[in-house]
C-alpha positions in Angstrom: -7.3 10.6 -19.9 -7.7 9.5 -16.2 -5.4 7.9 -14.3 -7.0 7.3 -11.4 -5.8 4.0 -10.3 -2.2 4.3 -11.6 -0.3 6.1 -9.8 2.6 6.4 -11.0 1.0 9.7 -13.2 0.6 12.4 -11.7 -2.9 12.7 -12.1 -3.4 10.6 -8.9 -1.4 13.6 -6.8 -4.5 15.4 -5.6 -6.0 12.2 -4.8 -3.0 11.1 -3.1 -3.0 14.7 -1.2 -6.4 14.5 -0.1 -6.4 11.5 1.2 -3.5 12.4 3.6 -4.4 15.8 4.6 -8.1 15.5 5.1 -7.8 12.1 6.6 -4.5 11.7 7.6 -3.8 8.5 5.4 -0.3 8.3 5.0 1.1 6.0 1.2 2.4 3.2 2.4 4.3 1.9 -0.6 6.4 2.9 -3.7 5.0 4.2 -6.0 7.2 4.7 -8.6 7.6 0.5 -8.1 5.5 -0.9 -11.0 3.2 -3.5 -9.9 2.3 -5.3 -13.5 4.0 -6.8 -15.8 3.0 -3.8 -18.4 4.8 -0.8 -16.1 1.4 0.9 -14.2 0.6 0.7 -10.3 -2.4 0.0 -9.5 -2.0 -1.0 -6.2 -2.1 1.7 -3.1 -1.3 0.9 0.1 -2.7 3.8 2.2 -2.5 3.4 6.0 -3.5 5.7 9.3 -2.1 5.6 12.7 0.2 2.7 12.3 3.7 2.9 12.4 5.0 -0.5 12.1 3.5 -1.4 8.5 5.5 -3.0 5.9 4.4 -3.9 2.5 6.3 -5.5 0.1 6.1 -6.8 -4.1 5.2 -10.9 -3.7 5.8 -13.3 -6.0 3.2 -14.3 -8.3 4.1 -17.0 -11.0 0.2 -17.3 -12.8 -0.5 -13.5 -13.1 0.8 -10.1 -14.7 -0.3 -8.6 -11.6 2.6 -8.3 -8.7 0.4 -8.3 -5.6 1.5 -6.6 -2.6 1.5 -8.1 0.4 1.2 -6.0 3.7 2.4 -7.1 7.1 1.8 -6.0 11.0 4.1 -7.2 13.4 1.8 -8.5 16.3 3.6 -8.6 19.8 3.3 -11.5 21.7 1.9 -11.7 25.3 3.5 -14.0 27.4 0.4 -13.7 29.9 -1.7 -16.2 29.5 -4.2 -15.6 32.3 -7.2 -13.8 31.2 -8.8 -11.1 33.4 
């Protein structure tokens, strides 16, 4: 059986591992959080060279899917002359 969008098996290890050691993409969520309503994960955050990402579960009333929503904190510049 493949697994290879659930990743809570651990059938999606090597995938997991490849991704971050050949291309440095690091997991960026849980993901032993289930993200349906019937216990798999199916959603993957996978992020490179950003720190400051946060995902999170979101609430979603009409689905059995838990979406995931994934945030960037964006600084603000004060500067408003362009050069």
């Amino acid at each position: 059986m493949c697994y290879y969008n659930n990743y809570i098996y651990f059938d999606s290890a090597p995938l997991v591992t490849l991704l971050r050691d050949k291309f440095s993409f690091q997991l960026n969520n849980d993901p032993t959080i289930s993200t349906t309503k019937s216990g798999t994960i199916i959603d993957a955050i996978f992020t490179r060279y950003i720190d400051n990402v946060q995902s999170q579960m979101y609430v979603s009333y009409f689905s059995y899917h838990i979406p995931i929503i994934t945030t960037i904190p964006i600084e603000q510049n004060d500067n408003k002359t362009l050069e």
